[in-house]
C-alpha positions in Angstrom: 0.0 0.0 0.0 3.3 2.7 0.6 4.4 2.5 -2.5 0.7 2.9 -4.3 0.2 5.8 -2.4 3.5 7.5 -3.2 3.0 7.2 -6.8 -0.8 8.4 -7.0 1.4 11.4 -4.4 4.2 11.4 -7.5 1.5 11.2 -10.1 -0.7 13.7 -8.4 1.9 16.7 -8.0 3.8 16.2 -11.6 1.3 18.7 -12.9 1.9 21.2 -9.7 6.3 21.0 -10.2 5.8 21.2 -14.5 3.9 24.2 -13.7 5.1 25.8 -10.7 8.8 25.7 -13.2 7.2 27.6 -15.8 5.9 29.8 -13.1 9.6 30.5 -11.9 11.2 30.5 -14.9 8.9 32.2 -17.8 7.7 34.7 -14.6 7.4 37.6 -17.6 5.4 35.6 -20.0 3.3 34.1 -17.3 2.7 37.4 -16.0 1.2 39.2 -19.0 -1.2 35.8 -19.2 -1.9 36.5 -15.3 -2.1 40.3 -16.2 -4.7 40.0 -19.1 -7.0 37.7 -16.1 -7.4 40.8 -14.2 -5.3 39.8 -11.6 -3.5 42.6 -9.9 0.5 42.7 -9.6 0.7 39.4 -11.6 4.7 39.4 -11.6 4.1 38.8 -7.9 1.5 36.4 -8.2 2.9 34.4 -10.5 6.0 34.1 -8.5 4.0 33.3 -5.4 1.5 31.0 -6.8 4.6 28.9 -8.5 6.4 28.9 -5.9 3.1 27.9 -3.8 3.4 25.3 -5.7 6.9 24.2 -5.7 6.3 23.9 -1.8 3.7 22.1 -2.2 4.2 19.7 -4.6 8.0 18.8 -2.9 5.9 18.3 0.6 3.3 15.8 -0.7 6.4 14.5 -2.7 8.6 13.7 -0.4 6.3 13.5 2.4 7.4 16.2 4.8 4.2 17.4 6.3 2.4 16.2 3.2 -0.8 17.4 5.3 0.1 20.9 4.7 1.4 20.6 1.4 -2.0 19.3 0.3 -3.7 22.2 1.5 -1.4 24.3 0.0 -2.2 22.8 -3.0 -6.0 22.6 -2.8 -6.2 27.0 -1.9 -3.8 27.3 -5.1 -6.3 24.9 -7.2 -9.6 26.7 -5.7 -7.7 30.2 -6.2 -6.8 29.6 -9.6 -9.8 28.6 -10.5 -11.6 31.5 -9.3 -9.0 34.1 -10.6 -7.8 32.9 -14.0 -10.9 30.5 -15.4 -14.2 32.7 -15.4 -15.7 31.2 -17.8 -19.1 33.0 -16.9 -17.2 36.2 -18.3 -16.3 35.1 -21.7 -19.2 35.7 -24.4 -17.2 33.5 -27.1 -18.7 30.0 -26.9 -15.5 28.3 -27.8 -13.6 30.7 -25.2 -16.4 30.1 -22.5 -16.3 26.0 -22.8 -12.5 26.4 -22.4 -12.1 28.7 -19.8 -15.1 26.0 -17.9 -12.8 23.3 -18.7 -9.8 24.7 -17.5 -12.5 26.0 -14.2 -13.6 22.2 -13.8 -9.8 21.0 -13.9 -8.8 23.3 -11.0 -11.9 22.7 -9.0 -11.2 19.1 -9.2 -7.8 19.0 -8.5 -8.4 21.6 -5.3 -10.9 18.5 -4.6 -8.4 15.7 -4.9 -5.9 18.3 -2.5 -8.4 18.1 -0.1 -9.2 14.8 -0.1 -5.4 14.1 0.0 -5.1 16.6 3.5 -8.0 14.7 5.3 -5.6 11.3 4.5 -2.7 12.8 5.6 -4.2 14.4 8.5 -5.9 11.1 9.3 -3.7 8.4 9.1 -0.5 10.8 7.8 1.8 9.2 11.0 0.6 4.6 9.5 1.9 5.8 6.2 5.6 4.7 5.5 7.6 5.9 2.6 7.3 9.3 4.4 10.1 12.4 5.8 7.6 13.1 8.7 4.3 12.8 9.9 1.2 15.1 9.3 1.7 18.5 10.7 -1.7 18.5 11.5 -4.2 15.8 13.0 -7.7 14.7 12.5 -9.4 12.0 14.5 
């Protein structure tokens, strides 16, 4: 069971790290993508949110404090979604059912995070192949 749950972790936070290193290393590019959202200062939020990220795809990685890492990862999914996929904005139809796909894929993957804390948090401290234990705790 270890090793299945650190590849679904692996799996699970390969999008998060491909991302998080355009984030941190295409920051101007990214930026005018972030900056045509509507989101204000979006050199600094790109920065932050890949580097949000990085954190938290290492943690539930590696293991250290996955529990955090995970709900790092579910406020950046929920966040992103909110932000940069308002699909209820865009008159295009094409653009819309994009932009609600993009929405749906960040709403689910703030779903899995979350689902992925409440594990960690629950029976973060019986799972081996680990750095630490769950920050947090749930009974």
């Amino acid at each position: 069971m270890d090793v299945l749950v650190l590849i679904g972790r692996l799996l699970f936070v390969a999008l998060f790290l491909a991302s998080a290193t355009g984030h941190l290393t295409k920051t101007r590019q990214m930026a005018g993508y972030t900056a045509s959202r509507g989101v204000p200062m979006p050199v600094a939020a790109t920065v932050a949110s890949g580097v949000v990220m990085l954190a938290g795809g290492v943690s539930v990685a590696v293991g250290l404090w996955a529990d955090l890492g995970a709900l790092a990862l579910a406020a950046f999914s929920f966040s992103a979604a909110v932000l940069m996929h308002r699909f209820w904005k865009e008159s295009d139809p094409q653009a819309r059912m994009m932009e609600q796909t993009q929405f749906l894929k960040d709403t689910a993957l703030g779903g899995a995070a979350l689902v992925m804390f409440a594990f960690f948090a629950y029976a973060g401290h019986d799972l081996g192949l680990m750095v630490t234990g769950p920050a947090l705790s749930i009974s």
